[in-house]
C-alpha positions in Angstrom: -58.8 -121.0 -68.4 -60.5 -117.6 -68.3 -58.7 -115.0 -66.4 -60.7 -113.8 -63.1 -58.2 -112.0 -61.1 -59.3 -108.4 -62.1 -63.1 -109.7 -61.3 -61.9 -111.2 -58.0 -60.1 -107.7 -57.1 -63.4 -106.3 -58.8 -65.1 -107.8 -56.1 -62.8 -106.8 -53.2 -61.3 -110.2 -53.3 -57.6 -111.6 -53.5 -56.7 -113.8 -56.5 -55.5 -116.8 -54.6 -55.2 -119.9 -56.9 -58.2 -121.6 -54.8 -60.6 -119.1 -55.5 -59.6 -118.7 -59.4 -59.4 -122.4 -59.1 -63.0 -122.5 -57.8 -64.3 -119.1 -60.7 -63.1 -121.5 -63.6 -64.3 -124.8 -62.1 -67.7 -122.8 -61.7 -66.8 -121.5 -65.2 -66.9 -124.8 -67.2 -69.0 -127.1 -65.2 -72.5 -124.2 -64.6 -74.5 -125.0 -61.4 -72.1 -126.9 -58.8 -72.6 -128.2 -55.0 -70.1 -128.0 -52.3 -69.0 -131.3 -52.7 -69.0 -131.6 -56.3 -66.8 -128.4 -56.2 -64.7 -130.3 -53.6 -64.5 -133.0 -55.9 -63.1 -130.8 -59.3 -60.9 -129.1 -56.1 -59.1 -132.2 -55.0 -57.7 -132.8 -58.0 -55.6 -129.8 -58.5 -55.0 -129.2 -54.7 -54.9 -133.0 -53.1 -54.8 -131.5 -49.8 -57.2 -128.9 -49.7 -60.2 -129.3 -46.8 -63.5 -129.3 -47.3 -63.6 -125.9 -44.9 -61.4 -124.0 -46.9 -64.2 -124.7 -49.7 -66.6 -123.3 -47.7 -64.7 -120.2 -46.4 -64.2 -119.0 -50.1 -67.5 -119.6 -51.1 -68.7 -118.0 -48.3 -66.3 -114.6 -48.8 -67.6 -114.9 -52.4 -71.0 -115.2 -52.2 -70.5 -111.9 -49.8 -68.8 -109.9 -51.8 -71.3 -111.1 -54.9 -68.4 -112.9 -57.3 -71.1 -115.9 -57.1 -74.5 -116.9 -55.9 -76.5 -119.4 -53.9 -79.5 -121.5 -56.0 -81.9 -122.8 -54.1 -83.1 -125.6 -54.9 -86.4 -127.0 -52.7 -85.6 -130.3 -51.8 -82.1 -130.3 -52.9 -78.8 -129.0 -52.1 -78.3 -125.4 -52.7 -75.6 -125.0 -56.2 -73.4 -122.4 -57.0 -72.7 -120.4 -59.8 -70.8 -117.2 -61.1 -72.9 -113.8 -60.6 -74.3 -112.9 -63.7 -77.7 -110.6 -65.6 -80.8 -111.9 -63.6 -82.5 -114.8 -64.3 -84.4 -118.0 -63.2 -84.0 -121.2 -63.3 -85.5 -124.9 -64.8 -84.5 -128.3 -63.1 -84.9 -131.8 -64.7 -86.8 -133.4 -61.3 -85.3 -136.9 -63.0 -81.8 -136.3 -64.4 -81.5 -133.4 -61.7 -79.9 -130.9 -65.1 -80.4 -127.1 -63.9 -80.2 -124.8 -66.9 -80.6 -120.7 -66.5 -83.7 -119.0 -68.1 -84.5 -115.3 -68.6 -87.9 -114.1 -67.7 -89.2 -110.8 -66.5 -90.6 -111.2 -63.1 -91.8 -107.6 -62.7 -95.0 -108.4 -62.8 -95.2 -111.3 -60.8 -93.4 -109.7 -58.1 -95.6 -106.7 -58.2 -98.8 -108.8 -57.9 -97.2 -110.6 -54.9 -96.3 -107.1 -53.0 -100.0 -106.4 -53.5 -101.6 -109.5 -52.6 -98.8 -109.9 -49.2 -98.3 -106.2 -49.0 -94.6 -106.8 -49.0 -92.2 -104.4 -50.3 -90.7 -106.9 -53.1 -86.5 -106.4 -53.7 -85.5 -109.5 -55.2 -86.9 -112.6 -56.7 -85.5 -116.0 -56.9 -87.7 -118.6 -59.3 -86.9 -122.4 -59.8 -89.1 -124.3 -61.6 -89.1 -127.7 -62.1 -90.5 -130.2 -64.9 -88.8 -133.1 -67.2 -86.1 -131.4 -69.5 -86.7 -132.1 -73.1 -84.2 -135.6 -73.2 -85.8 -136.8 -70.0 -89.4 -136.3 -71.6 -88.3 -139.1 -74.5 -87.1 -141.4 -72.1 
């Protein structure tokens, strides 16, 4: 298990065992819902609520330990804060995997075409991943 209470503190945020509970169960598993977080949760703390998972996620999406993918059409998945990047999903086997690509441009062409000032980008694309594609 990876250490994350000097990252929690990092982040303004107290080490409880849920939330280190929650940065390692983010840790080995990647992208993760609510309720499959609830799921991996359960079984460490068998009385832990479903609200308490959502309180820490909240408090840590706030303070920026993790972040919110949104996924159209889908539940929104979790994952530790990390570089900036983008992301592919599998629209049959539902796999998310991270990808790097410089959106500058894009999001330069879009502040000219909607006369936006553009701060952040978020990109998921979505295909068959390369196991799905065999099938």
């Amino acid at each position: 298990m990876n250490n994350y209470t000097d990252i929690l503190r990092q982040h303004r945020l107290k080490a409880t065992p849920q939330r280190l509970e929650i940065a390692n169960a983010l840790h080995t598993n990647g992208h993760m819902t609510i309720e499959s977080l609830y799921e991996v949760m359960l079984k460490k703390f068998n009385s832990i609520s479903l609200a308490t998972i959502y309180k820490n996620i909240n408090l840590m999406l706030e303070n920026a330990f993790i972040q919110e993918v949104k996924i159209p059409n889908e539940k929104s998945v979790y994952e530790l804060t990390k570089e900036t990047h983008s992301h592919v999903i599998c629209r049959q086997c539902h796999t998310i995997q991270d990808i790097v690509l410089d959106l500058s441009q894009t999001a330069q062409l879009a502040s000219q075409a909607s006369h936006f000032k553009i701060d952040k980008a978020d990109l998921v694309l979505s295909g068959l991943c390369q196991k799905c594609q065999q099938l």
